[in-house]
C-alpha positions in Angstrom: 53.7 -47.5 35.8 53.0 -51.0 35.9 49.8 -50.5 38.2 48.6 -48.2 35.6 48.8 -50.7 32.9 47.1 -53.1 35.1 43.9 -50.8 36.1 43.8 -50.3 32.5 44.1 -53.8 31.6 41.4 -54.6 34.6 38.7 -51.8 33.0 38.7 -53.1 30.1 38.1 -56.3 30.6 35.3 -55.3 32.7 34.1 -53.4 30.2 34.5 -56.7 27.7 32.7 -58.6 30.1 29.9 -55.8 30.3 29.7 -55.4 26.5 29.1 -59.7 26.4 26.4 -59.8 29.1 24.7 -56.9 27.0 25.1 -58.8 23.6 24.2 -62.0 25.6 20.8 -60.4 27.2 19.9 -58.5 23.4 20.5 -61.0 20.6 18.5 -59.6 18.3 19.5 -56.4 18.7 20.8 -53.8 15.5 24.1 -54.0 17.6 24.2 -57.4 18.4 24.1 -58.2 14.3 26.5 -55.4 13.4 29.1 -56.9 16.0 28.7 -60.5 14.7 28.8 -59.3 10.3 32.1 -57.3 11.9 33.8 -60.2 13.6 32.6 -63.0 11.0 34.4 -60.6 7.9 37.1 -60.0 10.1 37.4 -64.0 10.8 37.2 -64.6 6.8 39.4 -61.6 6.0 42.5 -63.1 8.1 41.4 -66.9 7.3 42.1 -65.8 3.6 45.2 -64.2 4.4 46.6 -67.0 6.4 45.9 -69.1 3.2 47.3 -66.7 0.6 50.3 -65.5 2.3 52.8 -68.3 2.9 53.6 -68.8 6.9 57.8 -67.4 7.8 59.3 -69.3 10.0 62.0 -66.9 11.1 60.4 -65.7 14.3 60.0 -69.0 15.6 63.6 -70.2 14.8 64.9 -67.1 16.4 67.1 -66.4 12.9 
């Protein structure tokens, strides 16, 4: 079991270090763009909710 999860975990970051030689090599690509608009709303999207929603302590102080 545990070899399984670690071929997977090996593929895909292969295939994460494929995908950012390919983004690297094409940076004007239709891809390329749609990738960065999806990460950039996804970095304001959870910026706004760690602003909005006030931080619980509870997991960190094990109560």
């Amino acid at each position: 079991m545990t070899n399984t999860i670690l071929i997977l975990i090996k593929i895909i970051v292969l295939l994460q270090v494929q995908l950012v030689s390919w983004l690297v090599s094409n940076p004007d690509s239709l891809i390329t763009r749609l990738l960065k608009a999806k990460y950039l709303l996804e970095f304001v999207i959870m910026e706004f909710l760690y602003a909005t929603i006030p931080p619980t302590f509870s997991a960190l102080s094990g109560v």
